[in-house]
C-alpha positions in Angstrom: 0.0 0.0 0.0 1.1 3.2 -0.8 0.9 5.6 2.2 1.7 9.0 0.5 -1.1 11.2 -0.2 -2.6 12.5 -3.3 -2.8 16.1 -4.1 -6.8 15.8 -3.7 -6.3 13.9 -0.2 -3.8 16.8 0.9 -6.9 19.3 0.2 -9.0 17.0 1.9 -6.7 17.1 5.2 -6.7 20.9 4.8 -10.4 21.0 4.3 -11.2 19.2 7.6 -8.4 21.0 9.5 -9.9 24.4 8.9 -13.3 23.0 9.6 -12.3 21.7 13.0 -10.3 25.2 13.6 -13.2 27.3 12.8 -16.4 24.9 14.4 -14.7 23.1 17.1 -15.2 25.3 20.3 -12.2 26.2 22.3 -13.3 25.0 25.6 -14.7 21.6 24.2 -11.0 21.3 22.8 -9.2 21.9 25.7 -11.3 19.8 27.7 -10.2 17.0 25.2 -6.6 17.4 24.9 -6.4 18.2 29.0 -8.4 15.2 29.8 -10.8 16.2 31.9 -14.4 14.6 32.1 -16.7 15.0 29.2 -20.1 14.7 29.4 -23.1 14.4 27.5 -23.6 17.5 26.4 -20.3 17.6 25.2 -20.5 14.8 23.0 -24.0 15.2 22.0 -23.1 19.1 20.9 -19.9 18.2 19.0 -22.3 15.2 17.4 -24.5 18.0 15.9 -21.9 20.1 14.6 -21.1 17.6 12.5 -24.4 16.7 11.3 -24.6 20.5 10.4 -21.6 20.0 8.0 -22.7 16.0 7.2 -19.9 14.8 8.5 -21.4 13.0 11.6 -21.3 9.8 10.2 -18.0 9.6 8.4 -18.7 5.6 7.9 -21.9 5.6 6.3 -22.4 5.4 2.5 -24.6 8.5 0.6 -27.5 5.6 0.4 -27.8 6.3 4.1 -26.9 9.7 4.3 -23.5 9.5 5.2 -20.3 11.5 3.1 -19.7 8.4 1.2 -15.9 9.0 1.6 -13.5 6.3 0.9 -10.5 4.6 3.3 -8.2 7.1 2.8 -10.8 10.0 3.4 -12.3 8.4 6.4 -8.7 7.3 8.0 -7.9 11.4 7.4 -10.6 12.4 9.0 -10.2 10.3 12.0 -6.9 11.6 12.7 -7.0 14.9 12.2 -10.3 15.1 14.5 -7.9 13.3 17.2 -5.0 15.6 16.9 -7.2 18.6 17.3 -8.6 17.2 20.2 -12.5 16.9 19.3 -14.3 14.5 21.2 -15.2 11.3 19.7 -18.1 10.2 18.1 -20.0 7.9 20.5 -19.4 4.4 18.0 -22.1 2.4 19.6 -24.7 3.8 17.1 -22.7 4.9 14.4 -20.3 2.0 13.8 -22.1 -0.8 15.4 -25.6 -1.1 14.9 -26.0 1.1 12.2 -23.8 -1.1 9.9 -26.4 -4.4 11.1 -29.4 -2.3 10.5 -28.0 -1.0 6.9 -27.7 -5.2 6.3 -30.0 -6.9 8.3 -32.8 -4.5 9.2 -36.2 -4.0 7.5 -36.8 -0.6 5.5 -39.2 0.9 8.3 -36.4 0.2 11.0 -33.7 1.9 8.7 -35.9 4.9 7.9 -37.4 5.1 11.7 -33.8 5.0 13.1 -30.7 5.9 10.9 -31.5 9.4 10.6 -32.1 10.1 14.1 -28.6 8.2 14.7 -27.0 10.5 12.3 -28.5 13.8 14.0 -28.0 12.7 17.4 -31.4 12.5 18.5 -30.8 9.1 19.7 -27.8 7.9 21.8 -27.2 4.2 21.8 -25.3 1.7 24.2 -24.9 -2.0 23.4 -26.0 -4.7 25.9 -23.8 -7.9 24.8 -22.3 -8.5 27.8 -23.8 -10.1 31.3 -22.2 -11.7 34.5 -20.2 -15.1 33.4 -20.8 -14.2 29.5 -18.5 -12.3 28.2 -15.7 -13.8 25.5 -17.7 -16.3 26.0 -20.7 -14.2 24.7 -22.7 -16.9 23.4 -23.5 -18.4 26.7 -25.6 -15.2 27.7 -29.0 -15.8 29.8 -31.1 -12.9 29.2 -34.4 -13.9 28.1 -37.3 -13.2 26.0 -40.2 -14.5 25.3 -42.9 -14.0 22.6 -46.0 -12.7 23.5 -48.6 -12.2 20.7 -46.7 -9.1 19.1 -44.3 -8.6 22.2 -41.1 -10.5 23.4 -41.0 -9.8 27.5 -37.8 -9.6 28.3 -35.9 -10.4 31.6 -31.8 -10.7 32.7 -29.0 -8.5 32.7 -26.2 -7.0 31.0 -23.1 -5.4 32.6 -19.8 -3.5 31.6 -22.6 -1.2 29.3 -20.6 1.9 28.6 -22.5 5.1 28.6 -25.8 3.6 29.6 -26.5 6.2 31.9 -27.0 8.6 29.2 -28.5 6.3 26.5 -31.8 6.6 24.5 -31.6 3.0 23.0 -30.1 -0.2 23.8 -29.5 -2.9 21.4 -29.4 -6.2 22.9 -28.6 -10.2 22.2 -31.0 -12.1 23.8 -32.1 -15.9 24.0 -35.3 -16.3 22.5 -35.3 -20.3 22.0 -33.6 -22.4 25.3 -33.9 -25.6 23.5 -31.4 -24.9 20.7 -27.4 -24.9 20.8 -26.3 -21.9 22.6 -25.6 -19.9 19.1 -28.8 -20.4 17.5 -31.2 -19.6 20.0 -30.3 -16.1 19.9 -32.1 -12.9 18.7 -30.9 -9.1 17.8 -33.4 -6.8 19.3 -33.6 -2.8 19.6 -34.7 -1.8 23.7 -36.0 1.8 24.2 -34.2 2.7 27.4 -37.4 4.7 28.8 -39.3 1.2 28.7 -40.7 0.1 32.1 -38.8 -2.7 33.8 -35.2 -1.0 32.5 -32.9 0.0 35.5 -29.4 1.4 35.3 -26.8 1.2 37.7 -23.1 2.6 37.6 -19.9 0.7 37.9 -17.3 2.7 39.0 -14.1 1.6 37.4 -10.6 1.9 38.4 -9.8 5.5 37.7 -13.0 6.5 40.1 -15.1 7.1 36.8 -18.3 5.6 36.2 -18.4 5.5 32.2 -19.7 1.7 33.0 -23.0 0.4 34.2 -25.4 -3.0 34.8 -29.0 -2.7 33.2 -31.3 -4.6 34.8 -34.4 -5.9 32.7 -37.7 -7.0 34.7 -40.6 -7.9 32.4 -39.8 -5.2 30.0 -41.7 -5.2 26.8 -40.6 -4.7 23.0 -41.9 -4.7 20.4 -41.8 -8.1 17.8 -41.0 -5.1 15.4 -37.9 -4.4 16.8 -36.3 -7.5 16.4 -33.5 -7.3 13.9 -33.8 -9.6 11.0 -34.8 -13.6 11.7 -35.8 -14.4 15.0 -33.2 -16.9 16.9 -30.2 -15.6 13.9 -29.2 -13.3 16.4 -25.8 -14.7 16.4 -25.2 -13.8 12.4 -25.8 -10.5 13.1 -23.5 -10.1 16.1 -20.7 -11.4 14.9 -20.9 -8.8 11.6 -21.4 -6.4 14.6 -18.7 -7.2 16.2 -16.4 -7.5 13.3 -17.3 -3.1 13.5 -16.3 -2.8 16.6 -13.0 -4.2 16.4 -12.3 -2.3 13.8 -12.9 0.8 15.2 -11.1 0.0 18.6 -7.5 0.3 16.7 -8.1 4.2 18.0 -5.0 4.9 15.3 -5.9 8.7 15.5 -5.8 8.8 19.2 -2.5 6.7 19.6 -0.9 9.4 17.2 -1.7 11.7 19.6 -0.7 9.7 23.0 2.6 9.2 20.9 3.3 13.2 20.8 2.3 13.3 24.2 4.7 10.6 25.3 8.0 12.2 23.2 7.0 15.8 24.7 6.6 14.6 28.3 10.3 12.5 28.1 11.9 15.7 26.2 10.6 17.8 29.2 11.3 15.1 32.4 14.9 14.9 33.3 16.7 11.3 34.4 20.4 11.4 35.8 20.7 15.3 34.8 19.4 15.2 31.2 16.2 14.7 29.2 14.7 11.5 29.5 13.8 11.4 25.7 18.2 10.8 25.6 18.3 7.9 27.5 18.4 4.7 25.1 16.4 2.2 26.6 13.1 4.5 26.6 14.1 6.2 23.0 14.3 2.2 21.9 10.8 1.9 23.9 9.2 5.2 22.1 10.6 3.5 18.6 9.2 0.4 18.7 5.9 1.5 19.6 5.8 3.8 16.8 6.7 1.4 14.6 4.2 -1.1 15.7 1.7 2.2 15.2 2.7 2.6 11.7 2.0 -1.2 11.0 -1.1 -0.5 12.8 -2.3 2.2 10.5 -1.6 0.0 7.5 -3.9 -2.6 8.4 -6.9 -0.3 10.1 -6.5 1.4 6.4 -7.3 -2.0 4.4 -9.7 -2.9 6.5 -11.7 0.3 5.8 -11.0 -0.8 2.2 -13.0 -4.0 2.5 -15.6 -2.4 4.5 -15.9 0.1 1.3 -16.7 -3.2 -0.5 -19.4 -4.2 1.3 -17.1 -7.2 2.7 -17.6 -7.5 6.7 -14.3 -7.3 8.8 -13.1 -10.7 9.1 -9.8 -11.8 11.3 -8.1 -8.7 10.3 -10.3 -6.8 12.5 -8.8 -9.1 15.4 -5.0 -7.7 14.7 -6.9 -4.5 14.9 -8.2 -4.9 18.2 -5.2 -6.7 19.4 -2.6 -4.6 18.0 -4.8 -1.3 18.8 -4.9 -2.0 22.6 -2.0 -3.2 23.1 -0.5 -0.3 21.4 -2.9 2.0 24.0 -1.7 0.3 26.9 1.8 0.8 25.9 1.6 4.4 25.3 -0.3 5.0 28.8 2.5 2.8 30.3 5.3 5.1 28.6 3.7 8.2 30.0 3.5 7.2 33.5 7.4 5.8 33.4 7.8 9.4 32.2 6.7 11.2 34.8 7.9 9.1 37.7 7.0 10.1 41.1 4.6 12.4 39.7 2.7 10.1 38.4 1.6 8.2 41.5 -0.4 11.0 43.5 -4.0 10.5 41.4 -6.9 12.9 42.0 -10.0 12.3 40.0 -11.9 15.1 41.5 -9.1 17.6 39.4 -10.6 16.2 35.9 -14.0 17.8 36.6 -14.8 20.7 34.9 -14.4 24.1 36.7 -12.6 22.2 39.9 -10.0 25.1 41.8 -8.8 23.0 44.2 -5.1 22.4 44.8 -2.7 19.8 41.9 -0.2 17.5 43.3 1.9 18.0 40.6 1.9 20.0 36.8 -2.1 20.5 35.5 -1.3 18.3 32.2 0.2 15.2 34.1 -3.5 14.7 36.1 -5.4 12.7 33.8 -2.1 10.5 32.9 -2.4 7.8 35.6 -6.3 7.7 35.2 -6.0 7.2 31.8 -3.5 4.4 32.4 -6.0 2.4 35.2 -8.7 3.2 32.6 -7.0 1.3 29.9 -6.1 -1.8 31.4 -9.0 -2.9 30.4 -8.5 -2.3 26.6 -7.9 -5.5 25.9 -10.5 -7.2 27.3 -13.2 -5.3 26.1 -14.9 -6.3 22.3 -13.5 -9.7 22.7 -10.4 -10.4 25.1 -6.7 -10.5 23.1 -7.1 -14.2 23.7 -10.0 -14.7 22.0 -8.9 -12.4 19.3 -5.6 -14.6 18.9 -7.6 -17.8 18.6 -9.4 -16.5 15.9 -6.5 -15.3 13.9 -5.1 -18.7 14.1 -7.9 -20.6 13.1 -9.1 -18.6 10.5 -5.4 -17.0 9.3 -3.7 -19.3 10.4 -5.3 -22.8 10.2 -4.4 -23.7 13.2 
């Protein structure tokens, strides 16, 4: 692959980087790039700025409204957004079930829900997981059952990012006990307003609660809602799935870490001089940027296939192992920077507006938060394990 640009994707990079100078708001930025806490209404705003320029769904094809750009475009787009320190898009709707329902789902679910997806009317979270099913995901236990035109549905799911702020929920659920674990599955679309939903925060290792369990008691939806065929659930996840992976690589975001990471070594000092001259970390900050570069490559031909209508396959799986791994090297890299600064932590400090007193520097707070925060990048989507198992069966043939 050849990784120079084109003189039309150079005016592309300039086009988005004096959009996001001129529409991304200062404080939204430098809430991003200083790591403090975003909320809803920050993500939710930035959504519709976007939507404003068409631009909030930089997946999507012009059949459903999206910009209809290709790899290169969308890859551009990605990283540029992440080096000017815009928020991301929430991918739960916009990468995950959009790209089932643009497949799977009937004409009056695409109309009734894509567009409000690409406005940002609706905020979605994704219930998958529950207690003892995870990488394991097709032993999960939530039920439903078919009522007439309803499915009643009871269980729970947990580890649901951002389903404290969520409009919609789209869950797997078992809709036939008698069959083998895959095939008594079903894809269906929960309103989060329903009676019988309940939400309740998780708070994770860095004090944050981005997490949450959501509890379902007799909570009815509707038989229209169901996605496709009932109990082919499982079909539809794993095409799901394949979207998620690919968008955990994060490529635009580990460009940034990586800038972050040589500026806080050139800065720190070990043994009298600049930590970025010592050898072993320079080796460390090398390697890592060359397994980024790699990383790149492969996020950028697996947009390619996407383009083709061809779901991720394995690739995806370097993606998501390569991509946290990467993450989790980067966060480690930055706390080894800092040294003794790094260990005070003070979660309180990434709120907006707090005046109270720093430990240490203002830009070295969210570092050791953002490191407990990311141990967990390789578990989520399908743990590295798992991932590597499926590279060498279906890569390798092992």
């Amino acid at each position: 692959m050849d990784l120079s640009y084109t003189a039309d994707e150079q005016r592309f990079r300039a086009e988005v980087r004096g959009f996001l100078q001129t529409n991304l708001p200062q404080d939204l930025r430098d809430k991003v790039l200083g790591g403090k806490h975003l909320g809803r209404e920050d993500f939710v705003g930035w959504h519709r700025i976007l939507h404003q320029r068409g631009w909030s769904t930089p997946n999507w094809p012009k059949d459903f409204g999206g910009p209809g750009w290709n790899a290169v475009e969308q890859h551009i787009f990605d990283e540029e957004c992440a080096d000017a320190g815009a928020p991301p898009l929430m991918p739960f709707g916009i990468r995950m079930v959009a790209p089932v329902l643009m497949a799977f789902g009937s004409r009056a679910q695409q109309d009734r829900f894509l567009p409000r997806i690409r406005s940002g009317e609706h905020w979605w979270c994704q219930g998958y997981s529950e207690p003892g099913s995870g990488s394991d995901l097709a032993s999960l236990r939530m039920r439903a059952e078919r009522r007439d035109d309803v499915y009643v549905c009871n269980g729970q799911k947990t580890w649901t990012t951002a389903a404290q702020h969520a409009d919609w929920i789209f869950c797997l659920v078992r809709t036939d006990p008698t069959r083998r674990q895959q095939q008594g599955i079903s894809f269906l679309l929960i309103d989060m307003k329903s009676p019988g939903v309940t939400v309740r925060p998780i708070v994770t290792l860095d004090g944050d609660a981005e997490v949450n369990e959501v509890w379902f008691e007799d909570v009815e939806v509707p038989v229209d809602n169901r996605v496709g065929e009932e109990n082919q659930g499982w079909t539809y996840a794993k095409y799901l799935l394949g979207h998620e992976r690919t968008g955990n690589a994060g490529v635009g975001m580990c460009k940034r870490w990586l800038k972050a990471v040589k500026r806080i070594a050139a800065e720190q000092r070990a043994g009298g001089r600049p930590l970025i001259e010592d050898a072993r970390f320079r080796d460390r900050i090398a390697q890592v940027e060359i397994e980024l570069m790699a990383l790149e490559v492969t996020h950028m031909r697996v947009l390619a296939m996407e383009l083709k209508k061809q779901a991720p396959g394995p690739e995806a799986s370097i993606l998501k192992v390569q991509g946290s791994e990467i993450q989790q090297t980067l966060t480690e890299l930055m706390m080894h920077a800092l040294g003794p600064q790094a260990l005070p932590f003070q979660p309180a400090a990434l709120d907006a507006g707090y005046t109270g007193a720093l430990s240490g520097p203002e830009w070295a707070v969210p570092i050791t938060g953002r490191y407990l925060n990311h141990r967990k990048a390789s578990i989520y989507a399908g743990s590295n394990e798992i991932q590597r198992n499926i590279i060498a069966k279906h890569m390798l043939g092992l």
